[in-house]
N, C-alpha and C positions, 0 to 999 in steps of 0.2 A: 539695163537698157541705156544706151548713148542719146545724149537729146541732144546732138549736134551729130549729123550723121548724113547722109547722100537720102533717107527718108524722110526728112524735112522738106514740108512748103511754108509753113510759117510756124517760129520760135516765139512764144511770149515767156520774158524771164520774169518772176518775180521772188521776191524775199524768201520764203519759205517752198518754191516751188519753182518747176519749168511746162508749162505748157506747148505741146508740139503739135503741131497738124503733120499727119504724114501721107505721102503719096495713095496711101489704101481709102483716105476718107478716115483714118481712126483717131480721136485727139486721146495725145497721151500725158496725161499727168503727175509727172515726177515728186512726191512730197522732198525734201533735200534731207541731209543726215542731220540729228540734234533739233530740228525744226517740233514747236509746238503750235501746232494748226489753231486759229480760233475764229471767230468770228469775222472779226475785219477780213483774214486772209482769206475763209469761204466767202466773204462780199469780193474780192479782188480774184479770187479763181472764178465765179460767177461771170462777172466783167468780162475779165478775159476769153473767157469759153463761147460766150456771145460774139463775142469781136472776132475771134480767132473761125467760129463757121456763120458767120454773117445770119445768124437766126435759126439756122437750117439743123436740123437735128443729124447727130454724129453719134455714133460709137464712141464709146470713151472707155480708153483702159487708164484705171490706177497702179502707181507703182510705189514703193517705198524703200527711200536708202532707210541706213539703220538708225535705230533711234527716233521714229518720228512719234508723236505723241497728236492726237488729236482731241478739243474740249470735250466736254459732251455737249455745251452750248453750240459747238459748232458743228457735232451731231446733227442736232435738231431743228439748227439751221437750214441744212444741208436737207433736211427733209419736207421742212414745210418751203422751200423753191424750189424743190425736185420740180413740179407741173410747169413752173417758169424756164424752165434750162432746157436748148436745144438738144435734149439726151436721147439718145437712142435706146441703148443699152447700154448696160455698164460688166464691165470683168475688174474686177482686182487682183491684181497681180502679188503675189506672196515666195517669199520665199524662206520662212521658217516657220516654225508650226505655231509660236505668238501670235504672229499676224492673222494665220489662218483661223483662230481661235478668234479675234477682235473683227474679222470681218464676217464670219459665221455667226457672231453675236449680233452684231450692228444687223445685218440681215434680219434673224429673228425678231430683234427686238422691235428696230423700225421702220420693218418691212416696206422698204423699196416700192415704189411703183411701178417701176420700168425693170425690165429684165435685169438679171441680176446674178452673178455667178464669181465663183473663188477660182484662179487657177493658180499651180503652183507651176505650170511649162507655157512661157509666153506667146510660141508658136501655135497650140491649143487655144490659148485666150485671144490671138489674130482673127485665127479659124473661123470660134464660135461668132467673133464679134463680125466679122464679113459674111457669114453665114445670116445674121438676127438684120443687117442692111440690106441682105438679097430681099430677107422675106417680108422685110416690112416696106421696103418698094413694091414687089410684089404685090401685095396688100394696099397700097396706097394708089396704084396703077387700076389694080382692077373695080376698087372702089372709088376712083374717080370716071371710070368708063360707064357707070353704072347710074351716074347722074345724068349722063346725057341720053 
C-alpha cells in the first residue's frame, strides 16, 4: 500500500508509522520496516487517529512493512484504549503467514472489542471495512430515529 497516493485526504507521518485518511472514510495505518512499536508510539498513533477523524469513529486498516516488531506492553496498551479510540472496525492487513499467525494470536488472546478480522487481499479488507461503516450507520440512523 502507497501512503502517498491520489487516496489521500489527510497524511500523519510519524516515526515508526504513517497514518492516512483516505477518500472511503478508511484510516490506514502503515507500521514502517525494522520499526519496534511500544508504548510511547501506541500513545502517538492514539493522538493521531483522533486528530486525523476529528473524534468520529472510522474503519481502520493495519498494514505492515517487513520487520515490524510490536511490545506486548503495547499490546495491551492498545487494548485497554481500544473504548477511547474513534474505531469502527478494524482489518489487518497481512501478507505472510508470520503476521497472519501474530494477528490470529493477538485476536485470541486479547480479544478485541470492535470487529476484527485478518485479510491477506486488501481489496477484501476495503470491502469488509466499507461494508461494517454501511451497517453500523445503518444501526446508528435507525437507532437514533427510535428516540424521537
Amino acid at each position: 500500500m502507497a501512503d502517498t497516493d491520489d487516496r489521500a485526504v489527510e497524511l500523519i507521518m510519524l516515526p515508526n508509522m504513517n497514518i492516512l485518511l483516505d477518500t472511503q472514510g478508511i484510516v490506514r495505518i502503515t507500521y514502517l520496516g525494522g520499526s519496534m512499536i511500544d508504548v510511547r508510539d501506541k500513545i502517538q498513533e492514539k493522538e493521531a487517529v483522533g486528530r486525523i477523524t476529528k473524534g468520529v469513529k472510522h474503519p481502520i486498516m493495519f498494514a505492515f512493512e517487513s520487520m515490524v516488531t510490536i511490545t506486548k506492553e503495547a499490546k495491551e496498551y492498545s487494548i485497554q484504549v481500544e473504548q477511547e479510540q474513534p474505531i469502527l472496525a478494524i482489518a489487518i492487513l497481512v501478507d505472510n503467514f508470520a503476521y497472519q499467525l501474530l494477528a490470529d494470536f493477538y485476536y485470541r488472546f486479547y480479544k478485541p472489542k470492535v470487529n476484527y478480522k485478518v485479510f491477506k487481499d486488501e481489496q477484501k479488507a476495503v470491502e469488509w471495512l466499507l461494508e461494517e461503516k454501511t451497517n453500523y450507520f445503518k444501526k446508528f440512523n435507525s437507532q437514533s430515529r427510535n428516540l424521537y
